[in-house]
BAMI-401267 format. One record per residue (C-alpha): residue in three letters; x negated, y, z. Coordinates in steps of 0.001 Angstrom, whole numbers, always signed. Each point is the difference from the previous one (the first is absolute). Layout:
<sites>
type c1 c2 c3
ALA X Y Z
...
</sites>
This chain:
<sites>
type c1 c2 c3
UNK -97682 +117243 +117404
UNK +389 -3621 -269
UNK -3547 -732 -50
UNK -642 +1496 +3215
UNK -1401 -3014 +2521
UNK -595 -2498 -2951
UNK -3094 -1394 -1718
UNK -841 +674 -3581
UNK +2455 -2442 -2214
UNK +2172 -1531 +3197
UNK +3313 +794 -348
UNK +3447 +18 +2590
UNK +2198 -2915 -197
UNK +2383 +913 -2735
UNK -1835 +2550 -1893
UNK -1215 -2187 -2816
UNK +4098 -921 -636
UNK +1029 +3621 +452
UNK -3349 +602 -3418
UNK +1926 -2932 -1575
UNK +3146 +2139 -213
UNK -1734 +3575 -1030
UNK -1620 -1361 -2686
UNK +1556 +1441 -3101
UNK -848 +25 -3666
UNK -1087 -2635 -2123
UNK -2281 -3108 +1124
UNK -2747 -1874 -1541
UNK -246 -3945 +86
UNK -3379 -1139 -682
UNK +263 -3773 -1260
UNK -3858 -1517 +797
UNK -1805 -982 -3119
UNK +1423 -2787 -2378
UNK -2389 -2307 -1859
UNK +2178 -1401 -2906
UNK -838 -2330 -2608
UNK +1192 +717 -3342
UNK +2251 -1295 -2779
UNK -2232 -811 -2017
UNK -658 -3804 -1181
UNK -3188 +307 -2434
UNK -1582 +2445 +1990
UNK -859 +5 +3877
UNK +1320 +3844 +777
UNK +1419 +1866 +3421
UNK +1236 +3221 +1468
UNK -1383 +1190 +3136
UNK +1995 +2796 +1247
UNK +1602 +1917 +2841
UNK +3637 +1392 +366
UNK +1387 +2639 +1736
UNK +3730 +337 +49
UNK +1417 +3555 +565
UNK +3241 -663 +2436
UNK +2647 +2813 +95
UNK -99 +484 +3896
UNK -3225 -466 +1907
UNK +1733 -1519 +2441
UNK +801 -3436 -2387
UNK -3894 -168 +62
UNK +88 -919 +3886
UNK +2946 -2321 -539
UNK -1251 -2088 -1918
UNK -3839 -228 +1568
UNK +2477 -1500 +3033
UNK +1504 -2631 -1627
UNK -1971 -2711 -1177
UNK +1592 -1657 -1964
UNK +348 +2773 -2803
UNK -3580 +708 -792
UNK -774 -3790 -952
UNK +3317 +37 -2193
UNK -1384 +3079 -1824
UNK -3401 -892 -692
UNK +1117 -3562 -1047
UNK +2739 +1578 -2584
UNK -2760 +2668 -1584
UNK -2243 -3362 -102
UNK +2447 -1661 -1864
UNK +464 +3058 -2705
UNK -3252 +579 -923
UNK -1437 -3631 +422
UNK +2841 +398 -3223
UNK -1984 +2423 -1870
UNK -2748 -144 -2360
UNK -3240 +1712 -633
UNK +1537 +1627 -2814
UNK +3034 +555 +1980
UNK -1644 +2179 +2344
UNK -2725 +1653 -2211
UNK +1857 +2896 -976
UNK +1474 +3035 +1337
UNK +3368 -959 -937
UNK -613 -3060 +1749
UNK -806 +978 +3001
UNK +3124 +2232 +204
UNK +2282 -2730 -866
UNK -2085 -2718 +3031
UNK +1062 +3093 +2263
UNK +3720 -209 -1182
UNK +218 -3649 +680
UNK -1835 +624 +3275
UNK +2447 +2770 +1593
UNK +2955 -2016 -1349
UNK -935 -3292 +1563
UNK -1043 +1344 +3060
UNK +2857 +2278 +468
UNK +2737 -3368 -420
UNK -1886 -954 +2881
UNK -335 +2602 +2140
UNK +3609 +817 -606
UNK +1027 -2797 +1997
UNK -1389 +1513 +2773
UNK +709 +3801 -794
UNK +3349 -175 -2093
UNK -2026 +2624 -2175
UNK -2620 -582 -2269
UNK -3299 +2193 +1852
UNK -2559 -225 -2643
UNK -19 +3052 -1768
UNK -3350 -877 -1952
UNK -2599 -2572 -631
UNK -3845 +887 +398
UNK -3060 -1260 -500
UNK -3103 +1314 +1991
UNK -2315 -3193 -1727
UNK +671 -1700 -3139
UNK -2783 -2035 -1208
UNK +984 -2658 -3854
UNK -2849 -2400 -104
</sites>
């Protein structure tokens, strides 16, 4: 048993690299909340919102958490699309799909750079508030 002789969460040198490797499946990057204004120039209007982006390998999720460089990058390209976008934009169903498009396309030119494959496999939103 590998626990034997440890205390509750302390771990060998090495184990936490030797998780790193194991982890299989598909990972979940959870972007912190975005405050956006709006489009709009009659009307004082914003999204509040927060994005998950489904990565094909788990493994992509620890990858980039390390570098930090490409989290900043991200967040300042999704600002950049939907400070783009209008209340009316956004409003709709429809809308909403095509914001999630632009999204996983932007952010996958990025992250290609560093993966020489595009990881995002979908967009998600776990808040989205139009105001």
């Amino acid at each position: 048993d590998k626990t034997e002789g440890k205390a509750d969460g302390e771990e060998k040198e090495g184990e936490g690299t030797e998780q790193k490797k194991e982890k299989k499946g598909k990972g979940n990057l959870r972007l912190s909340e975005f405050l956006v204004n709006l489009n709009d120039p009659l009307v004082r209007r914003y999204l509040k919102c927060v994005i998950n982006l489904r990565l094909s390998k788990a493994s992509y999720v620890d990858e980039i958490n390390e570098n930090e460089n490409i989290i900043p990058e991200l967040r300042d390209k999704i600002f950049d699309i939907v400070s783009d976008k209008s209340y009316a934009d956004l409003k709709s169903s429809a809308g909403k799909v095509m914001l999630k498009e632009e999204i996983m396309i932007s952010v996958n030119e990025i992250l290609y750079e560093t993966f020489k494959t595009e990881p995002v496999i979908k967009v998600m939103f776990s808040k989205f508030i139009l105001q």
